[in-house]
SEGURO-101781 format. One record per atom (N, C-alpha, C, CB): x, y, z. Coordinates in steps of 0.1 Angstrom, whole numbers, padded with zeros to 4 digits, always signed. Last residue first. Glycine has a CB too. Layout:
<pts>
XYZ
...
</pts>
This chain:
<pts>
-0128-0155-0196
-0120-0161-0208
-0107-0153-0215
-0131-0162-0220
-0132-0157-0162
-0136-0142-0174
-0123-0152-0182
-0131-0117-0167
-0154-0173-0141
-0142-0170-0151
-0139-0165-0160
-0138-0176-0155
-0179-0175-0130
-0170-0164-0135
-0158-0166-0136
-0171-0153-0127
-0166-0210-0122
-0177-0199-0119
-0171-0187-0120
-0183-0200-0106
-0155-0238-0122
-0155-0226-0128
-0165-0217-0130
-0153-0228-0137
-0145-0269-0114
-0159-0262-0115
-0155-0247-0114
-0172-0267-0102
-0117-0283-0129
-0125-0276-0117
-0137-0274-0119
-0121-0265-0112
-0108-0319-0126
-0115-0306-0137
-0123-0298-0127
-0126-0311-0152
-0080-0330-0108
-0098-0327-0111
-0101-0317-0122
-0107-0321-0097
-0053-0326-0102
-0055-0334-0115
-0076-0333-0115
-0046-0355-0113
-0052-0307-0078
-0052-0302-0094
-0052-0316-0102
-0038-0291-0098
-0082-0313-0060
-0071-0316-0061
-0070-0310-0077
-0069-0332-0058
-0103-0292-0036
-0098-0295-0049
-0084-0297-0049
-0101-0284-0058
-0111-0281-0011
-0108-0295-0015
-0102-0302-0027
-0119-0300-0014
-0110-0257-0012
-0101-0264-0001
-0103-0275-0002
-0104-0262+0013
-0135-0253-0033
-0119-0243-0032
-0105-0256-0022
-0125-0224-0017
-0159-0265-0026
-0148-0270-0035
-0135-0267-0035
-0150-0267-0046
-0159-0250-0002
-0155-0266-0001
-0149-0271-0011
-0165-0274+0000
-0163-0226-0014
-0153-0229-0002
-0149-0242+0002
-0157-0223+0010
-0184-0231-0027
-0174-0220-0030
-0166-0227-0025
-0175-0205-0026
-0205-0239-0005
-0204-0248-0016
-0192-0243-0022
-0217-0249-0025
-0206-0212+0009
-0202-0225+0021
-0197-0234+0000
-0223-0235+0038
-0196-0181-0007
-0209-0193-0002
-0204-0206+0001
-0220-0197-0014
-0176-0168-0016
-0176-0166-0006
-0186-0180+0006
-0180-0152-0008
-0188-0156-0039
-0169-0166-0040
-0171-0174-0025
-0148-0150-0039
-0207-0141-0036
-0209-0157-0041
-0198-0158-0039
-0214-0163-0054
-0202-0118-0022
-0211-0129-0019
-0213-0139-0024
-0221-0126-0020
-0174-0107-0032
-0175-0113-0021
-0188-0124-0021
-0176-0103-0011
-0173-0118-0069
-0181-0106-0059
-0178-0116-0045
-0202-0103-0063
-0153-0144-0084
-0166-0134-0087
-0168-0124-0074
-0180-0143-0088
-0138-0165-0099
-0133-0153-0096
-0147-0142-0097
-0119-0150-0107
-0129-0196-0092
-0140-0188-0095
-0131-0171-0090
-0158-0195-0084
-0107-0214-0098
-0120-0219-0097
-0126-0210-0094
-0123-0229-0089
-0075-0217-0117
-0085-0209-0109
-0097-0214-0109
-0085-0195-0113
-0057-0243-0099
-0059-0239-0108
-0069-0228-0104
-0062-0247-0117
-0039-0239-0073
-0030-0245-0090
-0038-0243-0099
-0025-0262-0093
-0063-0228-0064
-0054-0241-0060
-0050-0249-0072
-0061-0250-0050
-0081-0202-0057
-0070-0209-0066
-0067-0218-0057
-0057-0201-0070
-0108-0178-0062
-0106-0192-0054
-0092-0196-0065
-0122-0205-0056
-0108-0138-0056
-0108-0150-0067
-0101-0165-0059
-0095-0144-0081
-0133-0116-0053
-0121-0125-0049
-0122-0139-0058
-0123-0128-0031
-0132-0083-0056
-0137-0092-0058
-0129-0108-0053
-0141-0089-0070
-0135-0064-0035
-0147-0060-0046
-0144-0077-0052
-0143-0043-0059
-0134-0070+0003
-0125-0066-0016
-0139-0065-0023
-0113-0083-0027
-0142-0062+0029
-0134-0052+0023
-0130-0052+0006
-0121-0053+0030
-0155-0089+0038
-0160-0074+0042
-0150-0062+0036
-0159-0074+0061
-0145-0110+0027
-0161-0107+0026
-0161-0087+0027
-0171-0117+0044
-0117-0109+0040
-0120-0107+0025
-0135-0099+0019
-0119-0123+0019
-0128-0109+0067
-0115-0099+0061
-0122-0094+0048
-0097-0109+0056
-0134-0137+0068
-0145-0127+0072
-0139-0109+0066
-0147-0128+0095
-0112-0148+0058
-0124-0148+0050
-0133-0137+0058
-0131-0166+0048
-0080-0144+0060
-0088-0143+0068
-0104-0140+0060
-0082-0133+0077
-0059-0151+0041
-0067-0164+0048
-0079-0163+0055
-0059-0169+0057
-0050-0135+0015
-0055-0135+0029
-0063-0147+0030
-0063-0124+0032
-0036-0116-0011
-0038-0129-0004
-0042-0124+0004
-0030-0139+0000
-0043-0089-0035
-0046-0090-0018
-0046-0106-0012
-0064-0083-0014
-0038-0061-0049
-0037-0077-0053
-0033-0082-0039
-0025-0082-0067
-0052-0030-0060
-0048-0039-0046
-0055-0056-0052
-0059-0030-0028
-0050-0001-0074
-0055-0015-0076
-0045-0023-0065
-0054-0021-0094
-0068+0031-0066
-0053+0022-0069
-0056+0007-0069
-0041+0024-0054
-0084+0051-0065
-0086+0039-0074
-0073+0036-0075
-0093+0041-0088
-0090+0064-0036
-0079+0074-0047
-0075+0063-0055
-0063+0082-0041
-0105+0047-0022
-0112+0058-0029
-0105+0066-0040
-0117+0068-0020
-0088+0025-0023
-0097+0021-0028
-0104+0036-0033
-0104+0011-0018
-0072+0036-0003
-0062+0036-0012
-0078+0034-0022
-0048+0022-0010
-0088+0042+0020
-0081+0051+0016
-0078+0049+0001
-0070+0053+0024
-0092+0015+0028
-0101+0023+0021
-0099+0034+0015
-0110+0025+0027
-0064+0011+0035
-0071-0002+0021
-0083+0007+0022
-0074-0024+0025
-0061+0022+0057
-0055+0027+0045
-0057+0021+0032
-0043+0027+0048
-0082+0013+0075
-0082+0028+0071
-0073+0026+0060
-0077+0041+0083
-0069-0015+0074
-0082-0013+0069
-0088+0008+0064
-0092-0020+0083
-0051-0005+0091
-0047-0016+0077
-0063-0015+0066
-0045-0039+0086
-0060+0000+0112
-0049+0009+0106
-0051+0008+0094
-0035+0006+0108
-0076-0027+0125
-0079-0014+0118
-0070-0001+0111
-0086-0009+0125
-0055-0040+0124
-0064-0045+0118
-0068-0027+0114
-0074-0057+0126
-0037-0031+0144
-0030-0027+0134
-0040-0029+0123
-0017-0034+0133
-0056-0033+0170
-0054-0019+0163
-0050-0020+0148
-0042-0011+0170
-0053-0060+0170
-0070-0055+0166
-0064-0042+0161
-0084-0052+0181
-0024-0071+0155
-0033-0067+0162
-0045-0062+0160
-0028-0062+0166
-0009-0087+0128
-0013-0080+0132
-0021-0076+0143
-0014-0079+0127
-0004-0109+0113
+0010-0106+0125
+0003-0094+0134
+0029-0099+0117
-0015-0108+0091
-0010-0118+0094
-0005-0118+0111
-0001-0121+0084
-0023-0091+0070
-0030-0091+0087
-0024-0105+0097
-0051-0094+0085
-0009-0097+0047
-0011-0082+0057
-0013-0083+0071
-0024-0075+0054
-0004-0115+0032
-0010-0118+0040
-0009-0106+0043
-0008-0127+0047
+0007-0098+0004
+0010-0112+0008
+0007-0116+0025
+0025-0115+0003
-0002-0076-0019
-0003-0075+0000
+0002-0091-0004
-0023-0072+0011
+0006-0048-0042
+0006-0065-0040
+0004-0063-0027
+0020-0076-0043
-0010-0021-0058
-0002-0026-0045
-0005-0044-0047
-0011-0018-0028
-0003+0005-0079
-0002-0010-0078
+0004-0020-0064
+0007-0013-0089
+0009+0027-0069
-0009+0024-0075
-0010+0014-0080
-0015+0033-0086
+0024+0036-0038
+0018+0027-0046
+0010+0028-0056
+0013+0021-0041
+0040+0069-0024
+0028+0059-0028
+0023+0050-0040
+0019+0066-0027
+0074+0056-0024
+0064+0065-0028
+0054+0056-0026
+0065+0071-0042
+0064+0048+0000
+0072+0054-0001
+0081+0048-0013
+0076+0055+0010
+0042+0025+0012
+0038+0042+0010
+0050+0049+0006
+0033+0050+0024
+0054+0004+0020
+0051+0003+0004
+0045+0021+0002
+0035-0011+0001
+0069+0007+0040
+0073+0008+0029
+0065+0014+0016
+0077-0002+0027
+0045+0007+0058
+0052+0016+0054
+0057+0016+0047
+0056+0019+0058
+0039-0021+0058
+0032-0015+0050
+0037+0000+0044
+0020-0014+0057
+0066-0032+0073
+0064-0038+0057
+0050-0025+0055
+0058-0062+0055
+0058-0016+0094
+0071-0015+0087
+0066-0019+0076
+0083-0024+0092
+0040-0036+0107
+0033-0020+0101
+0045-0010+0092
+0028-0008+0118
+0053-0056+0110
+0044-0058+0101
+0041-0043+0094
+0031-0064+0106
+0067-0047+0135
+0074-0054+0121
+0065-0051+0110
+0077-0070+0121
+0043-0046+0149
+0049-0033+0142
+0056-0038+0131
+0059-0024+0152
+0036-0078+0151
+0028-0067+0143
+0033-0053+0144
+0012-0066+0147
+0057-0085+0167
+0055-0089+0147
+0046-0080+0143
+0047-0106+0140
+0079-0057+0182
+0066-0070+0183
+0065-0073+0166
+0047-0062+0192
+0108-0051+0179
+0093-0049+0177
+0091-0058+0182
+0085-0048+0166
+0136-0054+0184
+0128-0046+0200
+0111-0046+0191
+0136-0021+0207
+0150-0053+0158
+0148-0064+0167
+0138-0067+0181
+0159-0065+0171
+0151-0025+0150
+0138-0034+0147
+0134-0050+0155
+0140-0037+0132
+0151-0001+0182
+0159-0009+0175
+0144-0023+0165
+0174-0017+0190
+0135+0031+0174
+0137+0017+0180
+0143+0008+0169
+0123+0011+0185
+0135+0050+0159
+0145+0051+0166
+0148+0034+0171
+0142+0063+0177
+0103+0058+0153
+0114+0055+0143
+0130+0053+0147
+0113+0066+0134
+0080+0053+0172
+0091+0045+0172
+0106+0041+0159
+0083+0033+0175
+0067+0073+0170
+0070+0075+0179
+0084+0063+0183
+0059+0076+0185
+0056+0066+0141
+0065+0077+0146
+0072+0079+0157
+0060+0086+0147
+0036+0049+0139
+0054+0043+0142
+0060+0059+0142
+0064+0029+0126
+0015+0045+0122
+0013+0047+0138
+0026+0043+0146
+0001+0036+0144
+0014+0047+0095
+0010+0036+0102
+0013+0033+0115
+0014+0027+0097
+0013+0077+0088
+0003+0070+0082
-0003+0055+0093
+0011+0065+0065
+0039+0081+0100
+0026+0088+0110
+0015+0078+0105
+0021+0108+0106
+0056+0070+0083
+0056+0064+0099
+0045+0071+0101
+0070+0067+0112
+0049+0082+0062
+0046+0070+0060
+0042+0064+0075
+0056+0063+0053
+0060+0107+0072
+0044+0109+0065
+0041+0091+0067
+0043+0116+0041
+0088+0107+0074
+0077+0111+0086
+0064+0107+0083
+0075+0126+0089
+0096+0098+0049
+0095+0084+0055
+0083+0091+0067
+0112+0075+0063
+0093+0121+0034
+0088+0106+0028
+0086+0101+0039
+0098+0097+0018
+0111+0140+0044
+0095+0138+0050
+0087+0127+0046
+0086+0151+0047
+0136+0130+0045
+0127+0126+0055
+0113+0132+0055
+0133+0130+0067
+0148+0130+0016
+0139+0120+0021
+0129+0119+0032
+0147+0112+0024
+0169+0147+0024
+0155+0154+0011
+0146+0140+0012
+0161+0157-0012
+0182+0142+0040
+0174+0152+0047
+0161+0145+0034
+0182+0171+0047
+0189+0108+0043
+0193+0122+0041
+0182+0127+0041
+0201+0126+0030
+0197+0087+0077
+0185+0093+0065
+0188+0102+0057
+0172+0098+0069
+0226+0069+0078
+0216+0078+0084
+0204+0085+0074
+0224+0090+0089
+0244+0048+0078
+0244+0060+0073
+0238+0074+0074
+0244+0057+0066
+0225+0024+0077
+0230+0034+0090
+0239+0042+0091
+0235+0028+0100
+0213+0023+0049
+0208+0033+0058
+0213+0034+0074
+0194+0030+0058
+0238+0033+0026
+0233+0026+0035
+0222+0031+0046
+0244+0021+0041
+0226+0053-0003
+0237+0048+0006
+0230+0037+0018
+0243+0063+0013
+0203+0052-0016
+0211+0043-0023
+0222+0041-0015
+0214+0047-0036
+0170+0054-0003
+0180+0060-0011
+0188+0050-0012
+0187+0073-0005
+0144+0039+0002
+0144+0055-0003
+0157+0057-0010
+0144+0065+0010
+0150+0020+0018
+0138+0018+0004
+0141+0029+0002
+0121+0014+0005
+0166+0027+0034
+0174+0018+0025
+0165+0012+0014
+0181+0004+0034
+0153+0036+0051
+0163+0046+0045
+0170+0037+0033
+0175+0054+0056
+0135+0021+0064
+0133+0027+0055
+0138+0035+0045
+0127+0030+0059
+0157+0010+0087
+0157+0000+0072
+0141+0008+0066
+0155-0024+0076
+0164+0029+0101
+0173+0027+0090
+0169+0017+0080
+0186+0022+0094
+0142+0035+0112
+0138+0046+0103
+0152+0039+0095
+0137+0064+0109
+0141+0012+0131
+0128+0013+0122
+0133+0021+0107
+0115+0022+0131
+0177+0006+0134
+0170+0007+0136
+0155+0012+0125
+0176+0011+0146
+0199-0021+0137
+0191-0013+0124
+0182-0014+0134
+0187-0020+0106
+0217-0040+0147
+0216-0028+0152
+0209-0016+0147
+0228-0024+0153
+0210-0081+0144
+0214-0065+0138
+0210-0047+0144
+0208-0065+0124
+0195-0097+0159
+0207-0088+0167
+0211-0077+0158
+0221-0098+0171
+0181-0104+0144
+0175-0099+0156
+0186-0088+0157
+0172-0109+0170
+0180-0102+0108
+0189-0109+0119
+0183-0101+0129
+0208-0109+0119
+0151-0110+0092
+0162-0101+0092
+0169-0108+0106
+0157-0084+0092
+0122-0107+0067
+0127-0114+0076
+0142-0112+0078
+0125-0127+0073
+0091-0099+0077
+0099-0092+0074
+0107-0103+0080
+0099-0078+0078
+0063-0114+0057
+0068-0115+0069
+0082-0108+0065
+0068-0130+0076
+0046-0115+0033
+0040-0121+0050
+0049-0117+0059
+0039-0139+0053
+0054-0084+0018
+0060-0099+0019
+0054-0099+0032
+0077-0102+0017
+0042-0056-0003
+0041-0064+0012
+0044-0077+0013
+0027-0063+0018
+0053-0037-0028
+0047-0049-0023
+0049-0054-0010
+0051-0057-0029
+0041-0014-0054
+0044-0016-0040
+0042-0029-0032
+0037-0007-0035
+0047+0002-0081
+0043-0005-0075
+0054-0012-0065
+0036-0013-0083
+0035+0037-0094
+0049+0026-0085
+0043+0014-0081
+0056+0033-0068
+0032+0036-0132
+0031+0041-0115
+0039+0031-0108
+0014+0042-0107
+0028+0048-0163
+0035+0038-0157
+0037+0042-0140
+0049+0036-0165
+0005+0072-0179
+0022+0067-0176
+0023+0055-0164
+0033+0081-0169
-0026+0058-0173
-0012+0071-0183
-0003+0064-0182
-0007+0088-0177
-0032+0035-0165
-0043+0047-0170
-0037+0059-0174
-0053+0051-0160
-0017+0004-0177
-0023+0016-0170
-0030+0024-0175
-0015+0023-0166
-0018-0027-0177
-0025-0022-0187
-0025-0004-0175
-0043-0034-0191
+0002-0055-0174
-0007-0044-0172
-0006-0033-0176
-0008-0042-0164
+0000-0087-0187
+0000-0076-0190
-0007-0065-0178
-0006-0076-0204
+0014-0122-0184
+0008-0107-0176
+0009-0098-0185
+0017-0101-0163
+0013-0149-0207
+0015-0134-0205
+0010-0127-0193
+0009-0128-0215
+0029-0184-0204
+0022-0172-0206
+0023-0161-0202
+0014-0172-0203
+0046-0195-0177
+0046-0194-0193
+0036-0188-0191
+0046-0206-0204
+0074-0181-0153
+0066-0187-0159
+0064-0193-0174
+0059-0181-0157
+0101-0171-0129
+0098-0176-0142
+0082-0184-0143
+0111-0187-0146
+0095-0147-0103
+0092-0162-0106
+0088-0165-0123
+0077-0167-0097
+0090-0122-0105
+0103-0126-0096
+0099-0144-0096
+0104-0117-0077
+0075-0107-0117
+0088-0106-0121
+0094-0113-0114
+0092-0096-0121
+0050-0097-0104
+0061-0090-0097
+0076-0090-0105
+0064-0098-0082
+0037-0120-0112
+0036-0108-0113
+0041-0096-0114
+0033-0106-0109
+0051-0138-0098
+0051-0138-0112
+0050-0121-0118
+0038-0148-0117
+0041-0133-0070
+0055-0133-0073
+0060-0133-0091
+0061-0147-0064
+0018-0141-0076
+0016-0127-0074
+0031-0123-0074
+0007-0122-0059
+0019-0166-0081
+0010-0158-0088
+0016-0146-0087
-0004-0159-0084
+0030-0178-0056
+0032-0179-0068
+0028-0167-0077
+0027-0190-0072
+0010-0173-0037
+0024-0162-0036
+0032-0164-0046
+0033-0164-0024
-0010-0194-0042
-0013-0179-0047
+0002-0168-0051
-0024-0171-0031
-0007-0219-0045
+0000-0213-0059
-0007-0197-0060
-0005-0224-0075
-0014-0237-0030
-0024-0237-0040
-0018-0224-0050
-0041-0233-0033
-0001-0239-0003
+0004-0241-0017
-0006-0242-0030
+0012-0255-0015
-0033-0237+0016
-0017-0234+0015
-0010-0242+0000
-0009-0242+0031
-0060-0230-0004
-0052-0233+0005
-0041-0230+0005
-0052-0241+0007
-0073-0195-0011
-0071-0207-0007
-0065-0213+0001
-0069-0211-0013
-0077-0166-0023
-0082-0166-0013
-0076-0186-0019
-0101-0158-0011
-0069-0132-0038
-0067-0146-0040
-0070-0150-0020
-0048-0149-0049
-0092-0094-0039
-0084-0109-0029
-0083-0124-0035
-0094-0114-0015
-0085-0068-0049
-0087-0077-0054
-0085-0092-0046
-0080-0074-0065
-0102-0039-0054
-0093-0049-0048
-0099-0061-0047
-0088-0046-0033
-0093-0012-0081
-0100-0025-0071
-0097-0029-0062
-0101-0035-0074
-0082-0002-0105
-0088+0008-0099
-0098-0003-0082
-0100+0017-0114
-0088-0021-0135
-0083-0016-0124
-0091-0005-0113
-0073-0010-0130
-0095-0060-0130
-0102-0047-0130
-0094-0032-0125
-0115-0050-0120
-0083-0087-0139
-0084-0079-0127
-0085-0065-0132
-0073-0081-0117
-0087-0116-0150
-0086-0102-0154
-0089-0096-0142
-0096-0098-0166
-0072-0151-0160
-0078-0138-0153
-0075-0124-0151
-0078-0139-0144
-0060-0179-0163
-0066-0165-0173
-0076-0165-0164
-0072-0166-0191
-0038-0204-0161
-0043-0188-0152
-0050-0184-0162
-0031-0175-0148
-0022-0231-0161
-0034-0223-0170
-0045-0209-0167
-0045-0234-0172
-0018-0238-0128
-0020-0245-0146
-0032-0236-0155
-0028-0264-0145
+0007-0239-0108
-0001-0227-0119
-0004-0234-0130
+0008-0214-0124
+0030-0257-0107
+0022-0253-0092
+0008-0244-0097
+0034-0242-0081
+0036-0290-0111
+0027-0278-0114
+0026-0268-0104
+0013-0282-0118
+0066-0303-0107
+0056-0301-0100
+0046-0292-0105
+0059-0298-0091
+0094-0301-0120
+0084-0313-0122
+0071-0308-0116
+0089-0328-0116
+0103-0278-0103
+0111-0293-0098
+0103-0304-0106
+0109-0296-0079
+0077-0259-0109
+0088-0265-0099
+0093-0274-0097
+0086-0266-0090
+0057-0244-0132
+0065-0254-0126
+0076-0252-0118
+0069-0262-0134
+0028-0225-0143
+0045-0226-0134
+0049-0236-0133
+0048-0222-0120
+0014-0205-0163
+0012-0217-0157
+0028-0224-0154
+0003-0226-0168
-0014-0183-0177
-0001-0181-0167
-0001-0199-0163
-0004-0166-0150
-0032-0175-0196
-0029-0185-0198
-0019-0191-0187
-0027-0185-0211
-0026-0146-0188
-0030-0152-0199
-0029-0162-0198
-0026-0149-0208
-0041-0120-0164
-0031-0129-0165
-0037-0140-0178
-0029-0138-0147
-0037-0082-0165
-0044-0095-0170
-0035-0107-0170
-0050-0093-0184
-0050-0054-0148
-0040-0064-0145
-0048-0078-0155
-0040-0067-0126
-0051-0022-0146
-0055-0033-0149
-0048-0044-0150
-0060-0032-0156
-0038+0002-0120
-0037-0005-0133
-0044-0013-0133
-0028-0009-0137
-0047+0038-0104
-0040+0019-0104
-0047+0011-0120
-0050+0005-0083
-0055+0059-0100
-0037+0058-0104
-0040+0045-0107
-0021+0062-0092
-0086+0069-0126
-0080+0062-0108
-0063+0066-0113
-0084+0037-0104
-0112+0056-0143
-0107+0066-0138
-0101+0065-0119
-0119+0076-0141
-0102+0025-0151
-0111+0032-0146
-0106+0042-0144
-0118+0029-0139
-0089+0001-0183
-0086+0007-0166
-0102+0020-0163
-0063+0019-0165
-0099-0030-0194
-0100-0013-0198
-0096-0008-0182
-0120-0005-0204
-0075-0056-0192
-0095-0051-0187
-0091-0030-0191
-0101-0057-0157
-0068-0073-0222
-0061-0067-0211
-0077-0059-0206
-0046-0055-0216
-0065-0107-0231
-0070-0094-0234
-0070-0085-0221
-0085-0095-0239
</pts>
């Protein structure tokens, strides 16, 4: 059943029954969960617990069973996605603004930007503090500009369905807070944000709600309880042949 959306651009999001395999392997057993639009939303566990699964389903880009539906609040909006890590040859000669010209238009981007694009990309580079480096070669970043790249993208066009797949991963104290001005930004103009992160003090302090996975879902409630020491042990300890303990689990 799909969640009613809120006055906002971003969508409601419902996963049905969602459940994956690999090679014989479960990785997703039995997903049902509702994500609220207009939010944010953080998957929070261990490694292979089947979040980038999830959100790659989502996306369309990982066969499953069961239903996603989302559910918008008019017409159909952009959605926007952040991969942990940009990954590309050093030595290639692309520079910042060519590999945004290659999310924008259809010729190559060392072809050069065409005009009716550039203020898309100026606005995005100012948004995440790279104007000054739309020239630099991408090989010449550091990981956390790399990183402030992957966010830029996703502003072009602006998102109302945003995926994150670690964000803060690569990032600096500055880029932390960049990252944070524009996740509150996005939160007041109700876009819906589907947020991995490892970083729990992160999570506590910015989503509305977060949800525990490891292959299966074990609680999807409010920072303050997902969040409580007993939450977190089960979370990182759970094997998927256990029957989980289930707290807010919306049916």
């Amino acid at each position: 059943m799909a969640v009613e959306p809120v006055p906002g651009t971003g969508p409601a999001v419902a996963f049905g029954s969602v459940s994956l395999s690999l090679g014989g392997t479960d990785i997703l057993c039995d997903i049902r969960l509702e994500l609220s639009a207009g939010r944010t939303h953080a998957l929070v566990g261990p490694n292979g617990g089947g979040k980038s699964s999830l959100v790659k389903a989502l996306l369309g880009q990982m066969p499953h069973q069961g239903k996603i539906a989302i559910t918008w609040p008019g017409e159909a909006g952009n959605v926007g996605y952040v991969p942990q890590a940009l990954e590309f040859e050093r030595g290639l000669p692309m520079t910042v603004e060519d590999v945004l010209a290659t999310m924008v238009q259809t010729r190559p981007g060392f072809l050069g930007l065409a005009r009716r694009h550039r203020e898309l990309v100026d606005t995005a580079l100012a948004r995440v503090g790279l104007s000054g480096k739309r020239r630099r070669r991408m090989g010449a970043l550091s990981g956390g500009e790399r990183q402030r790249v992957l966010l830029a993208q996703a502003l072009m066009p602006q998102a109302d369905l945003l995926v994150l797949d670690e964000p803060l991963a690569a990032l600096d104290e500055a880029g932390i807070g960049l990252f944070e001005t524009l996740l509150g930004q996005w939160q007041a103009e109700g876009r819906t944000v589907v947020w991995i992160e490892h970083d729990l003090a992160a999570v506590r302090r910015l989503a509305d709600t977060v949800t525990g996975l490891n292959r299966k879902l074990l609680f999807h409630e409010a920072p303050e309880q997902a969040l409580a020491p007993e939450r977190l042990i089960n979370l990182f300890s759970h094997s998927a042949t256990e029957t989980p303990r289930v707290a807010g689990e919306v049916a």
